[in-house]
NUSEKE-908667 format. One record per residue: y, x, z of N, C-alpha, C in turn; residue number from 0. Coordinates in steps of 0.02 Angstrom, whole numbers, plus 50000, padded with zeros to 5 digits. Example, Ala and Ser with C-alpha at 12.3 -4.5 7.8 and 13.67 -1.06 7.14 Angstrom:
<pts>
PT    nv    nu    nw   cav   cau   caw    cv    cu    cw torlum
PT 49716 50660 50390 49775 50615 50390 49835 50660 50390      0
PT 49888 50642 50354 49947 50684 50357 50002 50645 50394      1
</pts>
This chain:
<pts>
PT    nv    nu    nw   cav   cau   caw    cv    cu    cw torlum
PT 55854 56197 52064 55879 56264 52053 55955 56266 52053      0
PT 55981 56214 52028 56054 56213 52008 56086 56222 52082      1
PT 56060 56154 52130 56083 56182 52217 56075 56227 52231      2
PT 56032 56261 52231 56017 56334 52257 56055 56375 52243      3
PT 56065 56381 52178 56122 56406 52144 56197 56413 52174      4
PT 56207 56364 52170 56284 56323 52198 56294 56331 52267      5
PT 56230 56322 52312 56252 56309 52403 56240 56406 52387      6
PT 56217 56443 52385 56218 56535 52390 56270 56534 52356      7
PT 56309 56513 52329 56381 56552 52295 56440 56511 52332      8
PT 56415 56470 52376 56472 56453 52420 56506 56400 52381      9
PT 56493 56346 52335 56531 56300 52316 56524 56237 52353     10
PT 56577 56231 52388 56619 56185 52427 56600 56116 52418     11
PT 56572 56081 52451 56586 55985 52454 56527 55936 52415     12
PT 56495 55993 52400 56426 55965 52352 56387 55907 52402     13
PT 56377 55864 52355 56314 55793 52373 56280 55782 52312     14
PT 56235 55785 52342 56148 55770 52305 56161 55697 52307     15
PT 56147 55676 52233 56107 55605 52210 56153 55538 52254     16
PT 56237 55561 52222 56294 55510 52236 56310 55459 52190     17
PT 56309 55415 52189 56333 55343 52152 56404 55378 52139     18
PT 56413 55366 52058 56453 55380 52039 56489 55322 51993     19
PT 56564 55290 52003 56581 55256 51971 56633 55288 51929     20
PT 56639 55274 51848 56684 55296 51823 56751 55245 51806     21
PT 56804 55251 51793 56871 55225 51773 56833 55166 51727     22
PT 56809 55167 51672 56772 55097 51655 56750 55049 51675     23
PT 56709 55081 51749 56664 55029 51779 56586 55020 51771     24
PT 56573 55086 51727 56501 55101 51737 56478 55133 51796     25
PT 56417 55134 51819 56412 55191 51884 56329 55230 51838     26
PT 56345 55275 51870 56293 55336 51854 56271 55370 51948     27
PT 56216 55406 51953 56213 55420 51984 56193 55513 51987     28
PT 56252 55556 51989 56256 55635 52014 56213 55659 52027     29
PT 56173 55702 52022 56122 55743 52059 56162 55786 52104     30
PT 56223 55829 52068 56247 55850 52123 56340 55839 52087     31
PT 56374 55813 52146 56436 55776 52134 56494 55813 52206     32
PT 56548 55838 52162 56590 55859 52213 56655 55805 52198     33
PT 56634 55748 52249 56681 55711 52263 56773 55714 52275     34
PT 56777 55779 52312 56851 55789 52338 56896 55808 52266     35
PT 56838 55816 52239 56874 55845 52163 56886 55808 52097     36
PT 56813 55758 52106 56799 55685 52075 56762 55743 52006     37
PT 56718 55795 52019 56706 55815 51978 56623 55808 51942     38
PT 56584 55789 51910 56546 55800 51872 56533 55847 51823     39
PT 56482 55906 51813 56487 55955 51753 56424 55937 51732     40
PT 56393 55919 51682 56340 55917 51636 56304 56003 51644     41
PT 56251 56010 51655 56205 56059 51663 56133 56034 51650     42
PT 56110 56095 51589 56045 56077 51554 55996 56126 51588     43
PT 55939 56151 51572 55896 56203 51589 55919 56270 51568     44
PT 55945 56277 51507 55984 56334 51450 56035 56360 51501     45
PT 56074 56307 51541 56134 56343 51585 56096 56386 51634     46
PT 56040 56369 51668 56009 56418 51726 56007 56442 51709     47
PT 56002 56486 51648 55963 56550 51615 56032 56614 51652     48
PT 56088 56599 51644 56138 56631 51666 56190 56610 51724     49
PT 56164 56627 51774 56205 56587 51834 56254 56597 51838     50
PT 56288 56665 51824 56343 56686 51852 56393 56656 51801     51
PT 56360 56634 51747 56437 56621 51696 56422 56553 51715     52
PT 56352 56513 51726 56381 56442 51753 56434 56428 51818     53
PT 56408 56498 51864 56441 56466 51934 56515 56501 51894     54
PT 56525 56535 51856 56611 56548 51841 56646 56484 51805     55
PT 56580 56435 51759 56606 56381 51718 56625 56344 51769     56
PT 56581 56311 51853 56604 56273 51901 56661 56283 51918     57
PT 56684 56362 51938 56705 56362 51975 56804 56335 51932     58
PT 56800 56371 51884 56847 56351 51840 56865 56271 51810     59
PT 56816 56217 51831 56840 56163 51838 56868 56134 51893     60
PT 56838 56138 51947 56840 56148 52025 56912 56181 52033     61
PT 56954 56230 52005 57009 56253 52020 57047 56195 51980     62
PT 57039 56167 51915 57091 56131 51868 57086 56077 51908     63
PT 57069 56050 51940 57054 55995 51974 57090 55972 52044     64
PT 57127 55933 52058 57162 55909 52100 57127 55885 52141     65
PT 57143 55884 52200 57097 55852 52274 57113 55787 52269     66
PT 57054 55753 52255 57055 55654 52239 57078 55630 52305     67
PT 57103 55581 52303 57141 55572 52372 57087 55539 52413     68
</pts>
């Protein structure tokens, strides 16, 4: 639901189920990961309930966020 969500509101650079390494040296793996941004947002079931203030929470990290080189 969360893609569905995200690819209809037009958010940019998304990949499904990316190996994710953090600055420590753990890796995790994204369900959905916008790389150019190096961003990760934690999303539960409770966030679907209201899309529009999640896709406004994305989109407002997605702007603070510098293009990872």
């Amino acid at each position: 639901m969360l893609r569905v969500i995200a690819v209809t509101a037009g958010i940019p650079g998304l990949a499904a189920n990316e190996w994710i390494r953090t600055s420590n040296g753990h890796n995790y793996r994204g369900d959905l990961v916008v790389r150019s941004r190096r961003v990760v947002i934690q999303v539960n079931a409770d966030d679907l309930d209201d899309p529009g203030e999640l896709l406004a929470r994305i989109s407002r990290v997605l702007a603070s966020r510098p293009l990872a080189d």
